[in-house]
C-alpha positions in Angstrom: -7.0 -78.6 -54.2 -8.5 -79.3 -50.9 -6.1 -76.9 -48.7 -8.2 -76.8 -45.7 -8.0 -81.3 -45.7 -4.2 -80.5 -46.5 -3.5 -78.2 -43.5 -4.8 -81.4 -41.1 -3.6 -84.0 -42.6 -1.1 -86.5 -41.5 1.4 -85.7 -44.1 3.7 -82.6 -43.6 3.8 -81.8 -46.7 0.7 -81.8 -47.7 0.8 -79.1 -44.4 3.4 -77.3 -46.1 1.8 -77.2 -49.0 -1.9 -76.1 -47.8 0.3 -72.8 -47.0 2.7 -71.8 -48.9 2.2 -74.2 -52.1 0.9 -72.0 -54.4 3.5 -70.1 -56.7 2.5 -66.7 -55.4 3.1 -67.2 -52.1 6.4 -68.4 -52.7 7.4 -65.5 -54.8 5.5 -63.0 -52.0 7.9 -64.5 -49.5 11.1 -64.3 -52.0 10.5 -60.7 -52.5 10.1 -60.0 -48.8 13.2 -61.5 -47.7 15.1 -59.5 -50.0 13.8 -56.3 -48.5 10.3 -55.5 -50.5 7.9 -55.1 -47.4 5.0 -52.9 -49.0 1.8 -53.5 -51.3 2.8 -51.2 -53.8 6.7 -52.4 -54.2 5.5 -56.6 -54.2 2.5 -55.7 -56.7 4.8 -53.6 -59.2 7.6 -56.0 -58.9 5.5 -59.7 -59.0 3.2 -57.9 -61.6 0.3 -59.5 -59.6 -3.0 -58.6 -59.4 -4.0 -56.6 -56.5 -7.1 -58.9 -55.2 -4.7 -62.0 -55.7 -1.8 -59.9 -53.6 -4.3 -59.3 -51.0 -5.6 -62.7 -50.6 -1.8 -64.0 -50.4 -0.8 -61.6 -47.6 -3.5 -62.2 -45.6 -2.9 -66.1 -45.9 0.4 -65.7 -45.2 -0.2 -63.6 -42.0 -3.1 -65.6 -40.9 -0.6 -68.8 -41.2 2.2 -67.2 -39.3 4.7 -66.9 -42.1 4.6 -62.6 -42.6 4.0 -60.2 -39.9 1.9 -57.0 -41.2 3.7 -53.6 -39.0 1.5 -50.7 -40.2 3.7 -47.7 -40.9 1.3 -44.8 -41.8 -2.0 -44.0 -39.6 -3.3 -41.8 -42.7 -3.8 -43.4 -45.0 -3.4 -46.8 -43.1 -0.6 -48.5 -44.7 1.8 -51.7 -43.4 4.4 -53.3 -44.5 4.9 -57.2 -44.0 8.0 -58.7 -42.5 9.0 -62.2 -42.2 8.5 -63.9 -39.0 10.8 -66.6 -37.5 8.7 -69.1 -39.3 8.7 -67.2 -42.8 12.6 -67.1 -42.4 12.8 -70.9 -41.1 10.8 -71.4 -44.7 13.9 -69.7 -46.9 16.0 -72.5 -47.2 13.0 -74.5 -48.8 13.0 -71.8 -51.2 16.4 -71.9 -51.9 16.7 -75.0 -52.6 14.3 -74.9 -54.8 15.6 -71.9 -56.6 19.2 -74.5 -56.8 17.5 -77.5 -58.5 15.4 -74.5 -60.9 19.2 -73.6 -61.6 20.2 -76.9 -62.1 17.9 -77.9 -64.3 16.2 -74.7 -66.1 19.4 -72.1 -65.8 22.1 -71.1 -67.8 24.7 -68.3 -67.3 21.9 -65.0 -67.5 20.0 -67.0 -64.5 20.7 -65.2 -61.1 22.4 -67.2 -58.2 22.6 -66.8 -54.7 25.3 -65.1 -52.7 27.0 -65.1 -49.4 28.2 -62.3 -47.7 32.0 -63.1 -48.4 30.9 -62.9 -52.2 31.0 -67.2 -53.4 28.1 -68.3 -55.0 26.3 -71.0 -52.6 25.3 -74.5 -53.9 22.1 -75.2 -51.5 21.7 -78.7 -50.9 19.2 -80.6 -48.5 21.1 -83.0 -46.0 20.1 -85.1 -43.4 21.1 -83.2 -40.2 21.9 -86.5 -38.1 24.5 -87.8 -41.0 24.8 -84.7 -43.6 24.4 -86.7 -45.7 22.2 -85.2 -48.8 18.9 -86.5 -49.1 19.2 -87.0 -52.9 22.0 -89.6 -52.1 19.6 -91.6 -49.8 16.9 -94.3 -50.2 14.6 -92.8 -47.8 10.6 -94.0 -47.1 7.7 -92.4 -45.5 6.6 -93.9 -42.7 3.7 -93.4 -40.0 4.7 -91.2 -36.8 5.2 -93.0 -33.2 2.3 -92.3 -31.0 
């Protein structure tokens, strides 16, 4: 996959993708939003290779999504933290954690939570209407100069 032509192209979502489209980074960012900030904690718990862990973390930092705090001068340690733009992407990935549900789940399959304990139903809806994009007939077109 040609990230580098996806990250300028005219297509957001071939933008998205050229940062965060690879399964990895996606889990990287699940785990850090629920509180797992350090190397050690997000290689044990993805059981991912440490070079691969690496090169995801930098890529994510690099792209603005994490934010790497080091915590220990000796030896140099950080952890990573999301940034506004790493939390603006959690929805995405709770919605796609909803249709994996939906489609791939059954009763052992974990579910998202509110804070007043109800098990939330993420769907996407268009902000103008509310209504939910999987209702509508929507197209693609070219942005207005």
């Amino acid at each position: 996959m040609d990230c580098e032509g996806l990250s300028k192209s005219d297509c957001p979502l071939g933008r998205g993708i050229a940062r965060v489209g690879d399964g990895w980074s996606m889990l990287v960012l699940r785990d850090v939003a629920r509180g797992v900030h350090r190397f050690d904690a997000l290689q044990k718990g993805l059981g991912i290779a440490p070079n691969i862990l690496t090169r995801r973390l930098v890529a994510l930092v690099e792209d603005g999504l994490l934010e790497r705090r080091r915590y220990s001068e000796r030896p140099p340690r950080h952890d990573y933290v999301l940034t506004a733009m790493g939390r603006d992407y959690l929805p995405v990935l709770h919605a796609l954690g909803a249709w994996g549900a939906r489609h791939f789940g059954d009763e052992t399959i974990v579910r998202l939570v509110a804070a007043d304990g109800h098990v939330v139903e993420p769907v996407v809806i268009d902000a103008v209407t509310g209504t939910p994009l999987a209702e509508m007939d929507l197209t693609v077109t070219a942005a207005a100069p």
